[in-house]
C-alpha positions in Angstrom: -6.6 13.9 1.2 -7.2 13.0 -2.5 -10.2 10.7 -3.4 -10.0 7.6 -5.2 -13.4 6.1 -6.6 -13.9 2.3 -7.0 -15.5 2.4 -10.6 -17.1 -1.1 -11.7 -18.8 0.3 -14.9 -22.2 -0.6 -13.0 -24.7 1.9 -12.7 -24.2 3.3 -9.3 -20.1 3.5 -9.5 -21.1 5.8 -12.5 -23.5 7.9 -10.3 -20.9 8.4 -8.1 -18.8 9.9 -10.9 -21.4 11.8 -12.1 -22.0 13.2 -8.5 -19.0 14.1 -7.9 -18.6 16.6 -11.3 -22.1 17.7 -9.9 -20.5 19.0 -6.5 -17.7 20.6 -8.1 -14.7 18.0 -9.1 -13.2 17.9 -12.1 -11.6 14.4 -13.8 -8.3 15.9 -12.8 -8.9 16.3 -8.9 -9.9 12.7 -8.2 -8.5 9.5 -9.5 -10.8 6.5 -10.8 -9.4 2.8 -10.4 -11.3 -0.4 -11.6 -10.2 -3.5 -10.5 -10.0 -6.0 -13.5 -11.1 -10.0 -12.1 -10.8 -11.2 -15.8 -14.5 -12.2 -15.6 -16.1 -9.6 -17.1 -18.7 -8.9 -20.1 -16.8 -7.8 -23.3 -19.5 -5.0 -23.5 -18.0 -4.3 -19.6 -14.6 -4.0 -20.8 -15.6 -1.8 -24.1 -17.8 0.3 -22.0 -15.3 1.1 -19.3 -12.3 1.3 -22.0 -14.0 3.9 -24.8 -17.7 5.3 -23.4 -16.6 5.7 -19.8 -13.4 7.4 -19.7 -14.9 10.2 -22.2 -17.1 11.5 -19.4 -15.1 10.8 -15.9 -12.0 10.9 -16.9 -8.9 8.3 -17.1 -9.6 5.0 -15.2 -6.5 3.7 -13.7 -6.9 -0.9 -14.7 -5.5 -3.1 -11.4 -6.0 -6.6 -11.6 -4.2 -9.4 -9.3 -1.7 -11.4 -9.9 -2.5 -15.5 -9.4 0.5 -17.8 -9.8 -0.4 -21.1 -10.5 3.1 -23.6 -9.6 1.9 -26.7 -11.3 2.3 -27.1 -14.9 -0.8 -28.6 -15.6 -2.8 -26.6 -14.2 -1.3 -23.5 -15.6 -2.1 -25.1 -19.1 -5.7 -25.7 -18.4 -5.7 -22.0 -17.2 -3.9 -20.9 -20.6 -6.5 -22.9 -22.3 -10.2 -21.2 -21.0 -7.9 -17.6 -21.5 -7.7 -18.0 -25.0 -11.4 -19.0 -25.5 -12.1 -15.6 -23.5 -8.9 -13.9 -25.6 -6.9 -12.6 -22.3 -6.1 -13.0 -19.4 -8.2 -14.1 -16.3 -7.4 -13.8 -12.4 -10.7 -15.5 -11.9 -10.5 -18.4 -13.7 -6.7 -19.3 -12.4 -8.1 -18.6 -9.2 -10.8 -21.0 -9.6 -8.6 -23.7 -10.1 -5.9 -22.9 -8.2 -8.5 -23.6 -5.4 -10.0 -25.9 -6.7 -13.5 -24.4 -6.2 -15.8 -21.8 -6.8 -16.4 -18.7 -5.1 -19.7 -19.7 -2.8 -21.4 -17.5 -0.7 -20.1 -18.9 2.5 -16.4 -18.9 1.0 -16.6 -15.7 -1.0 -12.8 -15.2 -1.7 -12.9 -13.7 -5.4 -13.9 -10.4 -3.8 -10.9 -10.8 -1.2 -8.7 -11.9 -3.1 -9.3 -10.0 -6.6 -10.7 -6.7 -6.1 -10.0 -5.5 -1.9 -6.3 -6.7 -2.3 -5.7 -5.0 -5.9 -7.1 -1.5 -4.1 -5.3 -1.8 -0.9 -1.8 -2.1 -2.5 -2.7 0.8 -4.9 -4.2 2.9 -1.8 -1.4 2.1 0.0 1.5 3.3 -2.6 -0.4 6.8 -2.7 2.0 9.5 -1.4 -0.6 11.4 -0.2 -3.5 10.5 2.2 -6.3 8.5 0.4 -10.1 8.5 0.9 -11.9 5.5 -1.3 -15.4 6.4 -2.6 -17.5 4.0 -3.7 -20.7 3.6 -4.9 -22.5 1.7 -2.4 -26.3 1.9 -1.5 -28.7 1.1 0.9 -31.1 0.1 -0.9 -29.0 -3.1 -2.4 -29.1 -5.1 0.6 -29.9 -5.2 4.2 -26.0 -5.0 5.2 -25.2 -2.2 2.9 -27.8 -0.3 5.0 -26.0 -0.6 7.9 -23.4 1.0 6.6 -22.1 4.7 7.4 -21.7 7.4 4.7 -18.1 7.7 6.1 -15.9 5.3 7.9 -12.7 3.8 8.8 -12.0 0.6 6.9 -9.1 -2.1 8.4 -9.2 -3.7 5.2 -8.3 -0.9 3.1 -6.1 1.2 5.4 -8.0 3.9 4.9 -11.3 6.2 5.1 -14.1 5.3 2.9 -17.1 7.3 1.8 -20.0 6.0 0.1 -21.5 9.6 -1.3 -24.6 7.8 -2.5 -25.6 5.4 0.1 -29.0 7.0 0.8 -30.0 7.2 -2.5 -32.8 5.3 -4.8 -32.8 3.0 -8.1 -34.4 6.2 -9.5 -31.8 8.8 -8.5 -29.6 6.9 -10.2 -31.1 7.0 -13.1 -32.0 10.8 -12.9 -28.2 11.6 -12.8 -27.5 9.8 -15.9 -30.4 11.4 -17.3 -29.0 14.6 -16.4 -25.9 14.0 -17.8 -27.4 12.3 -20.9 -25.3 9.8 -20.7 -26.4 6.2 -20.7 -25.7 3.2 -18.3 -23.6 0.0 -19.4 -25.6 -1.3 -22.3 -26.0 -5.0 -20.5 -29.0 -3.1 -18.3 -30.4 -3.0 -21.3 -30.5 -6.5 -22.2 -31.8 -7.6 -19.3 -29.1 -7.6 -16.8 -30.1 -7.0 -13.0 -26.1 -6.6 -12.3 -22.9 -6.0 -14.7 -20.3 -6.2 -12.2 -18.5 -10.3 -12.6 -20.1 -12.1 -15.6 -21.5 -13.9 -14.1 -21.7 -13.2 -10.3 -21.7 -16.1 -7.6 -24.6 -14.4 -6.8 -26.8 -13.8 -9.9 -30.2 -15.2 -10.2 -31.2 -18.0 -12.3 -33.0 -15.5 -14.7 -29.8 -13.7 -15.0 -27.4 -17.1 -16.0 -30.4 -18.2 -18.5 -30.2 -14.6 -20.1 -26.4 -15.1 -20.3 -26.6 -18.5 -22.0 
């Protein structure tokens, strides 16, 4: 088996990281993916492109593919892409739809970050185990969840290495490592992962405005 971690370039994918070199792994024994929705801060995508990679190591970008078949469509899609400057499986998902992502019909997670992973866990020629960094303290689901498991939807086993621990281990490892968090928790953001998230507070959207 060979690990594969899920890194956002939040705080607790980092941890993860961070945890790992603590118990021993080097950048070159585990492999780091981060699966690109288009729809992220440009302080994300600098953080996870130059800051990141210096510390954990090379992070492998998968993003999905949306075809859009009508012509008018594409162009609107063409259109918000060049305000953003590239290019934007969210927002051609979006309208491909025809919606929003809601939290009854959440399908940008489905569709744009499970579905990127499985195909790359799947071409591995050797037997992967996805860590991620997951923790309980983030919701009352993710504390139902198992350190280690079997997931259907990957094809594989997933281990969550940090699920027990607290907001303030998290920040103790970086501290450790002095090595500072994606500079959006800085400014105020509860969450860096999507910008923004279906599911962001109002505080959070007025801070983005």
């Amino acid at each position: 088996h060979r690990l594969v971690v899920s890194v956002s370039g939040g705080k607790d994918s980092v941890a993860t990281c961070l945890h790992l070199m603590e118990l021993g792994y080097q950048p070159e024994d585990y492999d780091r993916i981060f699966m690109d929705t288009g729809w992220e801060s440009a302080e994300s995508y600098r953080y996870l492109r130059t800051v990141l990679p210096s510390v954990i190591g090379p992070i492998t970008e998968l993003r999905a593919e949306v075809k859009i078949d009508d012509p008018e469509l594409e162009a609107i899609a063409i259109r918000y892409e060049d305000r953003i400057g590239h290019y934007s499986a969210m927002i051609r998902l979006c309208i491909k739809k025809g919606m929003f992502p809601s939290r009854m019909v959440r399908f940008c997670t489905r569709a744009l970050k499970l579905k990127p992973a499985k195909k790359f866990l799947n071409s591995c020629d050797f037997d992967p185990v996805n860590a991620v960094g997951i923790r309980a303290q983030e919701s009352k689901a993710r504390s139902q969840m198992e350190e280690f498991d079997w997931s259907d939807g990957l094809d594989c086993h997933v281990w969550r290495p940090i699920i027990r621990w607290t907001t303030q281990d998290v920040i103790d490892i970086h501290k450790r490592w002095n090595f500072a968090p994606n500079p959006l928790y800085f400014n105020g953001a509860d969450r860096v992962g999507c910008w923004p998230c279906i599911y962001c507070a109002k505080k959070e959207i007025h801070h983005i405005a």
